[in-house]
PLY file of the C-alpha trace (Angstrom):
ply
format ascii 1.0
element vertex 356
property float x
property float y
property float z
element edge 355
property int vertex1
property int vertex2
end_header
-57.99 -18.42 26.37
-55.06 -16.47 26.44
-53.69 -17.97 29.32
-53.81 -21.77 28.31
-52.11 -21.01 25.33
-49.59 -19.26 27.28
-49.65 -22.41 29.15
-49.79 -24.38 26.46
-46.67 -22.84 24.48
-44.60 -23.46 27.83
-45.49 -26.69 28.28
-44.07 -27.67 24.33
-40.95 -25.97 25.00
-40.52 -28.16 28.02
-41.54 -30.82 25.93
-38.85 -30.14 23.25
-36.42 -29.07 25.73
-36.44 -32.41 27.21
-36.61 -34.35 23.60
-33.27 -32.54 22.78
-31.46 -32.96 26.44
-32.95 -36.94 26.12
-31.54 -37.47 22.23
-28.04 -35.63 23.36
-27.64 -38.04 26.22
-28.60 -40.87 23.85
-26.04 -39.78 21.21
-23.71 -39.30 23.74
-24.20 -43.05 24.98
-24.35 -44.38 21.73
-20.51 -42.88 20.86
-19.48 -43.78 24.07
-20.35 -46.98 23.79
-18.46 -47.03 20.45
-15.33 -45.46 21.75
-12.98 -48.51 20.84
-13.25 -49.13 16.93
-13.50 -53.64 18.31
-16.10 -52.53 21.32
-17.87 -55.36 20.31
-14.90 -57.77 20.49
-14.19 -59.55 23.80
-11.13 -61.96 24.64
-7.69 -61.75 25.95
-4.74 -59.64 25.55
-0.58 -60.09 25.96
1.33 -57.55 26.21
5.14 -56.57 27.80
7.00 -53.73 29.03
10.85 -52.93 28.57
12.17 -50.82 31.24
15.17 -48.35 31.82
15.02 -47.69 35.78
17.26 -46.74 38.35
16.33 -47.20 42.36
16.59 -43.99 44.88
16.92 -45.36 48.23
17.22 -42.37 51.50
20.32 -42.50 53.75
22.52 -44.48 51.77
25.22 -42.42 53.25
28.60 -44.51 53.82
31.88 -42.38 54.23
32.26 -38.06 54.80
35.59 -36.14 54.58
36.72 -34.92 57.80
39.47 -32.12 58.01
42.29 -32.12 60.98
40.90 -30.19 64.10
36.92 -30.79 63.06
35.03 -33.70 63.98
31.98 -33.84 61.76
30.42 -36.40 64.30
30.36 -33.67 66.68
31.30 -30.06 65.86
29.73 -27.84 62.81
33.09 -26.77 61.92
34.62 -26.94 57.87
33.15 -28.34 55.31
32.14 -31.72 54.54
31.20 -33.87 51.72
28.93 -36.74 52.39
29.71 -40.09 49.98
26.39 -41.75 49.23
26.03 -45.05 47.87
23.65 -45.16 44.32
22.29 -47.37 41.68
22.92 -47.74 38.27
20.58 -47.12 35.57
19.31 -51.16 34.22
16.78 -52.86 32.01
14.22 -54.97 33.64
11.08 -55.87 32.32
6.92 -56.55 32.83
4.60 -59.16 31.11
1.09 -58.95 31.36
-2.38 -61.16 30.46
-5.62 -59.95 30.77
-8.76 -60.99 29.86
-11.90 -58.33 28.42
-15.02 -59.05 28.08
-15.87 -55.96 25.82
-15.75 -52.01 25.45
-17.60 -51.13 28.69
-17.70 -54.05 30.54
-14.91 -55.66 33.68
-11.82 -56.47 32.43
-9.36 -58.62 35.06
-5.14 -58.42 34.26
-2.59 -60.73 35.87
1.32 -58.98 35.40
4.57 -59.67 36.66
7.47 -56.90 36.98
11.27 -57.51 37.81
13.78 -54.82 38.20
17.66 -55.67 39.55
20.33 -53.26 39.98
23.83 -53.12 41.76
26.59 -50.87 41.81
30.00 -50.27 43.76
30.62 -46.56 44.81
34.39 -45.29 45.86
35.49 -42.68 48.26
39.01 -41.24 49.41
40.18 -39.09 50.93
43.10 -36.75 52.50
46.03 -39.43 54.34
43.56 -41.31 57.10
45.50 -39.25 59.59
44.63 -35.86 59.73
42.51 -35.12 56.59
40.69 -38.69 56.49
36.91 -40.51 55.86
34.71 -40.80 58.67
33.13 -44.13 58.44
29.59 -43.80 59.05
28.00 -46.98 59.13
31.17 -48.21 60.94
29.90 -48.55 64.75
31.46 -45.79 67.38
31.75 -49.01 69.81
34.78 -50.34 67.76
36.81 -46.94 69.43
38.23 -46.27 65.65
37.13 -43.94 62.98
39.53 -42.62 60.39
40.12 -44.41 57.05
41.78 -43.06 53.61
39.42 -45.60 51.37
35.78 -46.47 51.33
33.70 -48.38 48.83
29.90 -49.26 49.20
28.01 -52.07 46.70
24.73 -51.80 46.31
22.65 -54.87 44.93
18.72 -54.45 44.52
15.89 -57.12 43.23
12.16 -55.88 42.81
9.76 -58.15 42.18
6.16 -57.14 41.79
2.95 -59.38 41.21
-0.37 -57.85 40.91
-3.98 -59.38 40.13
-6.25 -56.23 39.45
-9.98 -56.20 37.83
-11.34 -53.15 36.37
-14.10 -51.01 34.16
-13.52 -49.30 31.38
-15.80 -46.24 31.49
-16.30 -44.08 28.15
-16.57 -40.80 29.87
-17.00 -38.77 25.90
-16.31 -39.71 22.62
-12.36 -39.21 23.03
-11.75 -39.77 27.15
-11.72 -43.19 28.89
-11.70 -43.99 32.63
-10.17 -47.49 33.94
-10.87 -47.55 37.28
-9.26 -50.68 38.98
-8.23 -52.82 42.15
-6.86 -55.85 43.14
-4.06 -57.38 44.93
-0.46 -56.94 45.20
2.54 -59.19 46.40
6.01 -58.29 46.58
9.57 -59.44 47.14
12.44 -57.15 47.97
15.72 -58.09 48.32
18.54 -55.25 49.35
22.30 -55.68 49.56
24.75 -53.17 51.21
28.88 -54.49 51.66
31.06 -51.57 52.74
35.03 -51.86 53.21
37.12 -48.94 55.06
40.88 -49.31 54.39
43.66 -47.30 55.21
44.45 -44.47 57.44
45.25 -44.21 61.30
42.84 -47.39 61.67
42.33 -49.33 58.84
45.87 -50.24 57.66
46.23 -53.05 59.62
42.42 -54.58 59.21
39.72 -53.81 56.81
36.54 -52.61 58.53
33.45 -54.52 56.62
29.99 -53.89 57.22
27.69 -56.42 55.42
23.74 -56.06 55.21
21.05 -57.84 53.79
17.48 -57.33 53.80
14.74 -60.35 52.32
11.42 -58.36 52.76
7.87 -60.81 51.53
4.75 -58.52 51.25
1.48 -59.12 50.83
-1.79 -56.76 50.60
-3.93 -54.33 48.13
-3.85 -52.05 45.24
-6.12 -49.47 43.33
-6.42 -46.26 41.47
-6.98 -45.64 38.13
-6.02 -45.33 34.55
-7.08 -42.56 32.07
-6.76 -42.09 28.10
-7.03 -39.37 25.84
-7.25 -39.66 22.03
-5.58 -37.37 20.12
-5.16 -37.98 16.29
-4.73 -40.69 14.34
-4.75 -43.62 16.71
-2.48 -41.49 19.14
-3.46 -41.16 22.83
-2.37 -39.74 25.95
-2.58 -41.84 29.01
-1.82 -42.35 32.55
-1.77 -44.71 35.93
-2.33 -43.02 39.63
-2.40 -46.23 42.13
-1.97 -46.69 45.59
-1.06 -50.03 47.92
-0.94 -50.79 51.16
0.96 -54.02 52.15
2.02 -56.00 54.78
4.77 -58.57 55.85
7.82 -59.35 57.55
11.23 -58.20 57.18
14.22 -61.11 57.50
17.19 -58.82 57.78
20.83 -59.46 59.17
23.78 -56.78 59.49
27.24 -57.63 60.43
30.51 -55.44 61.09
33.86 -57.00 61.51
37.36 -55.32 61.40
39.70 -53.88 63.64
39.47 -51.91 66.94
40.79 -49.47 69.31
42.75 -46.12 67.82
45.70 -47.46 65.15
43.63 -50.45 64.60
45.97 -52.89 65.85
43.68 -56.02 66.89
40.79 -57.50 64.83
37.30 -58.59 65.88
35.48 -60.91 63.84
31.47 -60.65 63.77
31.79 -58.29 66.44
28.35 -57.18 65.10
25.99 -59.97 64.17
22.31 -58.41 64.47
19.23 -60.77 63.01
15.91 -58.95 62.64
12.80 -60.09 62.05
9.29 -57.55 62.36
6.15 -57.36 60.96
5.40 -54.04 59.45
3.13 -51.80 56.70
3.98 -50.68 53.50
2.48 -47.83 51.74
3.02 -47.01 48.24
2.13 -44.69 45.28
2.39 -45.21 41.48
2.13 -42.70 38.93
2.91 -43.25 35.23
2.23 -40.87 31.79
2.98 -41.06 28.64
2.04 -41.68 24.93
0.72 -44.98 22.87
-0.55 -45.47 19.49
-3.40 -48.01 18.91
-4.71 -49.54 16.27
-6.98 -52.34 15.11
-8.01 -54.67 12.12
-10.12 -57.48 10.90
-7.99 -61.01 10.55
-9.34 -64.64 9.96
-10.03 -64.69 14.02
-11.57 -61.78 14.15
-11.19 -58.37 15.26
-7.14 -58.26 16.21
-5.90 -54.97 18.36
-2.22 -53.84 19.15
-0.36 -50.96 21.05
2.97 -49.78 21.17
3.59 -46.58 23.08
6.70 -44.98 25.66
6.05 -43.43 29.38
7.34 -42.85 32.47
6.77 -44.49 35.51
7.74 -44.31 39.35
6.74 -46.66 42.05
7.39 -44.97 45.82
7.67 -46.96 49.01
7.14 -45.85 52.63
8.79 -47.70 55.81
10.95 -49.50 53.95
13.82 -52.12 55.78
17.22 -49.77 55.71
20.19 -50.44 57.34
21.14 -50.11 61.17
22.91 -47.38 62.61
24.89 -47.64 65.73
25.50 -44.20 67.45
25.98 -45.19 70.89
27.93 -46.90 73.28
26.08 -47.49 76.20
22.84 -50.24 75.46
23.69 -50.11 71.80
21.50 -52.94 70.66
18.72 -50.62 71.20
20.31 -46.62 71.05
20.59 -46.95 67.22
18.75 -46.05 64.06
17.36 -47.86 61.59
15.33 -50.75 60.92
12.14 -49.99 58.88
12.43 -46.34 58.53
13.43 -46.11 54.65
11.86 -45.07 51.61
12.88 -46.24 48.10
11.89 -44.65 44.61
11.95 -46.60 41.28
11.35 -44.82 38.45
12.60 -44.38 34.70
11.31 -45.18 31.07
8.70 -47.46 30.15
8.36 -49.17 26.14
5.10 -51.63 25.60
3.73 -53.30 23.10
0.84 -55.42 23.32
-2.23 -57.19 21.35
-5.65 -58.29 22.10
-7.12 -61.62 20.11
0 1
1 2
2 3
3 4
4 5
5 6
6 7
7 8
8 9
9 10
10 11
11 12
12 13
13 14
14 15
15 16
16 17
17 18
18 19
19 20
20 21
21 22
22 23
23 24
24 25
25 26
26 27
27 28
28 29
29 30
30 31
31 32
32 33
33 34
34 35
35 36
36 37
37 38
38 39
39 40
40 41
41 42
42 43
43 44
44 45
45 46
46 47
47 48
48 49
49 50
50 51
51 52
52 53
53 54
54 55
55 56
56 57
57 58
58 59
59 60
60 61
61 62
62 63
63 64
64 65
65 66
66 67
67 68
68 69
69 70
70 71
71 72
72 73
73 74
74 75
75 76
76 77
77 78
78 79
79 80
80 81
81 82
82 83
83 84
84 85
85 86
86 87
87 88
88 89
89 90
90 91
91 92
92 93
93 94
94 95
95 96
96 97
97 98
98 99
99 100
100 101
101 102
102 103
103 104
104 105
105 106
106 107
107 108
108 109
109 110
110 111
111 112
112 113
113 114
114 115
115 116
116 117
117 118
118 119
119 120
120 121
121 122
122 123
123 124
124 125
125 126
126 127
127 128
128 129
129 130
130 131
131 132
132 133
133 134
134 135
135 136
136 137
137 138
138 139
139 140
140 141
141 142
142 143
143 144
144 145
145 146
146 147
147 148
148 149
149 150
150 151
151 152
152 153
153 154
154 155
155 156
156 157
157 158
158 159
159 160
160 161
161 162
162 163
163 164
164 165
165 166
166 167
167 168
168 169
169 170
170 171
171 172
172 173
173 174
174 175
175 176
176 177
177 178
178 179
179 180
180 181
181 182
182 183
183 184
184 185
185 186
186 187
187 188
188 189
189 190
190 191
191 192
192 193
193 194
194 195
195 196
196 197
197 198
198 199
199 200
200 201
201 202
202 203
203 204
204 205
205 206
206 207
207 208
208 209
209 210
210 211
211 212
212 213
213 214
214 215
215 216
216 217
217 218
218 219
219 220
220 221
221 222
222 223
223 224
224 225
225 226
226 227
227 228
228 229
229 230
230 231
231 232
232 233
233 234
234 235
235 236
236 237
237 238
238 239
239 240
240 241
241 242
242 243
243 244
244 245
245 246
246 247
247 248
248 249
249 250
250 251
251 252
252 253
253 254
254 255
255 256
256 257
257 258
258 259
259 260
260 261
261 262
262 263
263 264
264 265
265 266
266 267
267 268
268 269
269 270
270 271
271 272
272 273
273 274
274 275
275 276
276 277
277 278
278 279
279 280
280 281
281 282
282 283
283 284
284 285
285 286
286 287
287 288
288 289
289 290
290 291
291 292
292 293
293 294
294 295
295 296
296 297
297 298
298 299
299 300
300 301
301 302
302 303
303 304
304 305
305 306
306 307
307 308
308 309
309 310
310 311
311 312
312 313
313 314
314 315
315 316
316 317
317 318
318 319
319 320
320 321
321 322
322 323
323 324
324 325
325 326
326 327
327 328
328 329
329 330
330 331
331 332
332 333
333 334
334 335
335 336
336 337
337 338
338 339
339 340
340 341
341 342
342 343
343 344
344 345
345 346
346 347
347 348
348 349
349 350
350 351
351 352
352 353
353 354
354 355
């Protein structure tokens, strides 16, 4: 008798045990399905982003100072100061339209970034004779390289398209998961004119170097976005995304200027190089920052809005950079170059948006 009760009083504590874990899970559902104040509200939402960016592309390198009796090309001897071509800092922008059907369910967006930048960059240095510029992009197969001068414009246009569907997933009562995926198109356009004047061989003729770079891609994204409420209507939140895309570079790089030591003959398009390849482009995204959120009842119904500041970067792999000659013998193919660059955007983000 002893026993079954025994048996007995174990088996109700299971019992209850399992009534309590079953009514926390059920509370638990219930708030997370009640996570957005309009969870029961579906329809679309418009939003747009103002951004502050600036572009960091690698090897932008144009011009270095060079001291008499040390050739940088060649010897570690003195020191040196490399002259890098930059971007400014510029306002660009990103409008977005999505479409939710409600608090838990898929959700599909459709946005549209552009970002343009340019800048002009200056160098000079010692008299071009014995303290002077080494021209680096300038080709070795000219037989000159000592200017005074050196300026390098940049010009950049970003353009970003991406169709992406997603789940919003109430993880608690204050933490959201937006896992998402979709595809991505791109257009990149890159501009790089650089002009070496002066010296032992550019008084005569200016050396120019032009190139331009129209890159189409085409391919996937995904990753994820997160939220954390706070206080208030105030929330945390994030993007980490990933894309892999694919297309075909349409580049062409000229040089044209004098040649020979003093620089006293000019060659015209002595350097006319068209390139066209197919090749892959990996990326990363990563944003953070803070929103506030807030909605109310109107004559159409149950009307949300957003306005928050973050920071974002976009990072590219392989991307089309500018061809290096360092070589005299088969130089069409003893170079660097090509699609061997990597370019950062990144700076401030502001949005507002609303959901009807």
């Amino acid at each position: 008798m002893l026993v079954t009760k025994q048996r007995s009083m174990r088996q109700m504590k299971k019992f209850l045990l399992s009534l309590a874990i079953f009514s926390l899970v059920g509370v638990g559902s219930v708030q997370a399905q009640n996570c957005d104040p309009c969870c029961d509200s579906s329809g679309f939402y418009v939003g747009a982003d103002f951004l502050y960016w600036t572009a960091y592309d690698a090897d932008l390198d144009y011009a270095a100072d060079n001291f008499d009796g040390y050739d940088v090309a060649t010897e570690n001897g003195g020191v040196s100061q490399m002259h890098f071509a930059s971007y400014d800092w510029d306002p660009a922008f990103r409008v977005f339209l999505g479409y939710q059907s409600d608090c838990n369910e898929w959700d599909t967006r459709f946005s549209y970034l552009r970002f343009s930048s340019s800048k002009t960059s200056s160098a000079s240095f010692g008299n071009g004779v014995d303290g002077h510029l080494k021209p680096t992009l300038w080709s070795p197969a000219f037989g000159n390289d000592r200017c005074q001068d050196a300026s390098a414009k940049t010009a950049i246009k970003y353009h970003l398209f991406d169709l992406t569907v997603g789940k919003t997933c109430c993880l608690c009562n204050n933490f959201t998961f937006h896992p998402f995926a979709g595809f991505r198109a791109m257009v990149l356009n890159q501009n790089l004119d650089v002009v070496y004047s002066g010296g032992r061989d550019f008084s005569n003729f200016d050396g120019v170097v032009h190139w331009k770079s129209c890159f189409n891609a085409y391919g996937l994204t995904g990753g994820f976005d997160w939220k954390l409420a706070l206080c208030g209507g105030m929330n945390a939140f994030g993007t980490i995304g990933v894309s892999v895309l694919g297309g075909s570079t349409d580049d062409l790089e000229s040089q044209s200027g004098p040649e020979g030591v003093g620089g006293s003959s000019e060659i015209v398009n002595n350097i006319n190089a068209h390139e066209c390849q197919d090749i892959g482009l990996p990326g990363t995204q990563v944003s953070f920052g803070f929103n506030y959120e807030g909605c109310c009842e109107t004559a159409c119904g149950c009307t949300c809005y957003e306005f928050g500041l973050a920071y974002e970067m976009h990072h590219w792999y392989n991307v089309p950079n500018v061809r290096r000659y360092n070589g005299f013998p088969n130089e069409a193919a003893n170079n660097a170059g090509g699609a061997n660059g990597c370019l950062m955007l990144h700076g401030l983000v502001v949005r507002g948006a609303v959901s009807f």
